[in-house]
GUPAGU-916224 format. One record per residue (C-alpha): x negated, y, z; chain; residue number from 1; residue in one letter. Coordinates in nm, 4 decimals. Layout:
% residues N
<node><u>X</u><v>Y</v><w>Z</w><chain>A</chain><n>NUM</n><res>A</res></node>
...
***
This chain:
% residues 83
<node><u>1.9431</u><v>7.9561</v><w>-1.4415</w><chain>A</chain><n>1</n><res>X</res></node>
<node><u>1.5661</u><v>7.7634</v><w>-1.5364</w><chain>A</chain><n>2</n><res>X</res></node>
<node><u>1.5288</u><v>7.4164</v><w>-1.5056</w><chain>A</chain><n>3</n><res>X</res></node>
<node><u>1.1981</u><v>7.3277</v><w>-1.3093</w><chain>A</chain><n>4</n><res>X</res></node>
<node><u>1.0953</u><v>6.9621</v><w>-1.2553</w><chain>A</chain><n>5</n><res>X</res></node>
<node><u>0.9922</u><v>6.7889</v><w>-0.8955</w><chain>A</chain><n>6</n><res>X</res></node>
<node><u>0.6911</u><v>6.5658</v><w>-1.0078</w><chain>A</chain><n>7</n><res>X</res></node>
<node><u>0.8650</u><v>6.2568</v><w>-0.9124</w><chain>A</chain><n>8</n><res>X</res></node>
<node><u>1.1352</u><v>6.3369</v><w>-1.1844</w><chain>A</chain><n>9</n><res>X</res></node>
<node><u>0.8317</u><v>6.3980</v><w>-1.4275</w><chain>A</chain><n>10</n><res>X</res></node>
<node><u>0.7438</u><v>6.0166</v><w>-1.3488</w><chain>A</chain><n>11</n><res>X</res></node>
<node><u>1.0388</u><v>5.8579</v><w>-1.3725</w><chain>A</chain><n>12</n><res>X</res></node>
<node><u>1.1407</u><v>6.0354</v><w>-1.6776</w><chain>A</chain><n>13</n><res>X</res></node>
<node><u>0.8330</u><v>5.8649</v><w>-1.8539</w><chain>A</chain><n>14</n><res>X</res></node>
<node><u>0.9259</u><v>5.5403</v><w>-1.6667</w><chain>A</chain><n>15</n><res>X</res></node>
<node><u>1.2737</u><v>5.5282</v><w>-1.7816</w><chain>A</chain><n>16</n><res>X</res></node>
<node><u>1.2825</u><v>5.6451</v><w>-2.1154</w><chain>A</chain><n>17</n><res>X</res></node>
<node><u>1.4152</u><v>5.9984</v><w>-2.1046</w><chain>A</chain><n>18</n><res>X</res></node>
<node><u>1.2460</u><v>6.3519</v><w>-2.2366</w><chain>A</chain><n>19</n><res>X</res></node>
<node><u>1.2541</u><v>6.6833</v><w>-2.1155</w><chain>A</chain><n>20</n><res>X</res></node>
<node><u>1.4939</u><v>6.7936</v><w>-2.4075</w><chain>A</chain><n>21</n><res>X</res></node>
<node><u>1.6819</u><v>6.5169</v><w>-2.2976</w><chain>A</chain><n>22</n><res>X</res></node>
<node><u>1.7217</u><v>6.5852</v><w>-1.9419</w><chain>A</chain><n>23</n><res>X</res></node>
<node><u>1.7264</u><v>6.9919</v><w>-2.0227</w><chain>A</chain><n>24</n><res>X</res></node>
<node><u>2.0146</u><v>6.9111</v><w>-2.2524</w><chain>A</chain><n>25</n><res>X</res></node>
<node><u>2.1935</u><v>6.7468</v><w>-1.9711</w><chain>A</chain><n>26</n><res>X</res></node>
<node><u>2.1673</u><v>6.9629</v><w>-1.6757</w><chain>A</chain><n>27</n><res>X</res></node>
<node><u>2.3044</u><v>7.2136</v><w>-1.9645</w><chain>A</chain><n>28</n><res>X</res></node>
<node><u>2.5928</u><v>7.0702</v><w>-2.1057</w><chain>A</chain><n>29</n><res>X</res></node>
<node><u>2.6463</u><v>6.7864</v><w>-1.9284</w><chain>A</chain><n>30</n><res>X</res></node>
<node><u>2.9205</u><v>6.6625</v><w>-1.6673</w><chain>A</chain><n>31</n><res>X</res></node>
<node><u>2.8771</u><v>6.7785</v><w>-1.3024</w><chain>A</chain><n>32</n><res>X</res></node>
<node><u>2.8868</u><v>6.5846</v><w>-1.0453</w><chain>A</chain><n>33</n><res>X</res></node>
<node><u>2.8456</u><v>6.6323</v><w>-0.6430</w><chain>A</chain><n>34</n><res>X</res></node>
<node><u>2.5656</u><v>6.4122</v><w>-0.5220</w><chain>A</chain><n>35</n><res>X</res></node>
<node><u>2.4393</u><v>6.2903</v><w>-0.1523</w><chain>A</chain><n>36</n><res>X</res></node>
<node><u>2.2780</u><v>6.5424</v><w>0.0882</w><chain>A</chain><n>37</n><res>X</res></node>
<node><u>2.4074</u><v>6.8489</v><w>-0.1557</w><chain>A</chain><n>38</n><res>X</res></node>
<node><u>2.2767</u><v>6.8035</v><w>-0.4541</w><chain>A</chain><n>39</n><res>X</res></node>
<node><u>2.4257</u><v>6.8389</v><w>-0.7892</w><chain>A</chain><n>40</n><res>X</res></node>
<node><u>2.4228</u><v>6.5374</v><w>-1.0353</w><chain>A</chain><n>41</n><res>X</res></node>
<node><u>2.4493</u><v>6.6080</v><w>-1.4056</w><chain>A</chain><n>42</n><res>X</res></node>
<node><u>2.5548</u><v>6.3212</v><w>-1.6623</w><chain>A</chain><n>43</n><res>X</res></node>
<node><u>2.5241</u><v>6.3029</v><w>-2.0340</w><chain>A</chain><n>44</n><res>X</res></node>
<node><u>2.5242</u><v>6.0461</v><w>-2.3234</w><chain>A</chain><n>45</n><res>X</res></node>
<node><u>2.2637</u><v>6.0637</v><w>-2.5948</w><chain>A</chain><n>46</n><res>X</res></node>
<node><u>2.3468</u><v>5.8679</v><w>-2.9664</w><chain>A</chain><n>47</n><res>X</res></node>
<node><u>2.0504</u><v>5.6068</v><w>-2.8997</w><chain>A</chain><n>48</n><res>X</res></node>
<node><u>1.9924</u><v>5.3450</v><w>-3.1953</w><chain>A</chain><n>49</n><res>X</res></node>
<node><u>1.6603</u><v>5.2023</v><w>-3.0654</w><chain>A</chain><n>50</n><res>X</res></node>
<node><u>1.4691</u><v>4.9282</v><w>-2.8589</w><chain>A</chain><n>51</n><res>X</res></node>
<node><u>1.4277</u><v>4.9710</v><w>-2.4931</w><chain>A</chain><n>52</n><res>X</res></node>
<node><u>1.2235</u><v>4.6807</v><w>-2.3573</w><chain>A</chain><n>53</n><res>X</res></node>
<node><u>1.2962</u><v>4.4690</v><w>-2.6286</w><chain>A</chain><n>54</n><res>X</res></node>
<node><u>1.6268</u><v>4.4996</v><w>-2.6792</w><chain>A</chain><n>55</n><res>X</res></node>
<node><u>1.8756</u><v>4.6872</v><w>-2.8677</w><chain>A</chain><n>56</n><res>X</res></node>
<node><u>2.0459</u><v>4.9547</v><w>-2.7847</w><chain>A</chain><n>57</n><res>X</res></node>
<node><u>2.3182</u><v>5.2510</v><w>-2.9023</w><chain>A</chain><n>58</n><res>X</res></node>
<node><u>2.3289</u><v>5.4737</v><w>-2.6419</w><chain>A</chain><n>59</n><res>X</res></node>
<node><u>2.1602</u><v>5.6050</v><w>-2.3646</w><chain>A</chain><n>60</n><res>X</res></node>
<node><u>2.2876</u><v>5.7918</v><w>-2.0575</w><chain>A</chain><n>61</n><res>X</res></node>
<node><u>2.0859</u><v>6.0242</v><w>-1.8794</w><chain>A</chain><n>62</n><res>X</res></node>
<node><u>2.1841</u><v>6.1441</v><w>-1.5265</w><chain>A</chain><n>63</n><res>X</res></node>
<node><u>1.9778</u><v>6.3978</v><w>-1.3579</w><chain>A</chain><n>64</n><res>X</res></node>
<node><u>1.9919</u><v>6.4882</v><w>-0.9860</w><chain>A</chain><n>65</n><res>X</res></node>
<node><u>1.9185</u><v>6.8573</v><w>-0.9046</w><chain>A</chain><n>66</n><res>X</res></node>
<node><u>1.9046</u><v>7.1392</v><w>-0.6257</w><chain>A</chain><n>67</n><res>X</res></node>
<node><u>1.9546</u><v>7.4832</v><w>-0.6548</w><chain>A</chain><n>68</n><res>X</res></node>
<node><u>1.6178</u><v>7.6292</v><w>-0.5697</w><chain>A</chain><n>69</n><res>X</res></node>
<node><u>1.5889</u><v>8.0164</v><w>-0.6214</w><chain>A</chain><n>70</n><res>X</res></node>
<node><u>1.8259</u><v>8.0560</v><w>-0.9199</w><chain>A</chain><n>71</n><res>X</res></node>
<node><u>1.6774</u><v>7.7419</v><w>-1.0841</w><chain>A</chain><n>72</n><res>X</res></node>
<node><u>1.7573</u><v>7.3644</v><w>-1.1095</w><chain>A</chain><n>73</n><res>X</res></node>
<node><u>1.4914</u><v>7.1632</v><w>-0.9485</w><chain>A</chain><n>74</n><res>X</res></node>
<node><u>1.5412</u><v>6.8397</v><w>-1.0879</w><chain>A</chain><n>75</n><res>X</res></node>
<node><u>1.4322</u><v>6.5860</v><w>-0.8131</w><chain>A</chain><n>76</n><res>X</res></node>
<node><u>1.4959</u><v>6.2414</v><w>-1.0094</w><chain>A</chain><n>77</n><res>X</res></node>
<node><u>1.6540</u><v>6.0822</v><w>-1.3041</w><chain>A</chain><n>78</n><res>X</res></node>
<node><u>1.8290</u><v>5.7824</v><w>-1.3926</w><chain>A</chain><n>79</n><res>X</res></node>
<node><u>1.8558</u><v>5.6427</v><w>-1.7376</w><chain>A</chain><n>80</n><res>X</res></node>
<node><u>2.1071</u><v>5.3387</v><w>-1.8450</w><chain>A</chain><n>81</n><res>X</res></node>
<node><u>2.1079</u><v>5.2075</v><w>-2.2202</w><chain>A</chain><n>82</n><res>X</res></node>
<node><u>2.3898</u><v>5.0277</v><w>-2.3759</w><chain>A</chain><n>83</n><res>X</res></node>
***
């Protein structure tokens, strides 16, 4: 299964701090999750060791919401929280 990305994920990625690896790595191997309107949410932590917005940080989780989309993930948005 690909992983294909809804311009509005593209956005927010770069808003929120996450990458493509990052969110590729995540619908991958990350922890499943069912989501509103039946979607699939995926879930994974990242080692971090950085600044976001001036302040310091270990970790990063990324969460990416998906739909299945003719054999692919479409990944509509995405979510990052750092602590």
């Amino acid at each position: 299964m690909g992983i294909r990305f809804h311009p509005h994920a593209l956005e927010r990625m770069t808003e929120r701090g996450a990458t493509e690896q990052e969110v590729m790595l995540t619908v991958t191997e990350g922890e499943r999750f069912p989501v509103k309107f039946g979607r699939t949410g995926f879930r994974r932590n990242f080692p971090f060791q950085g600044q976001w917005r001036g302040r310091d940080f270990a970790f990063k989780q990324v969460e990416a919401y998906a739909v299945g989309e003719e054999g692919d993930w479409l990944v509509i948005t995405v979510i990052v929280r750092y602590y």
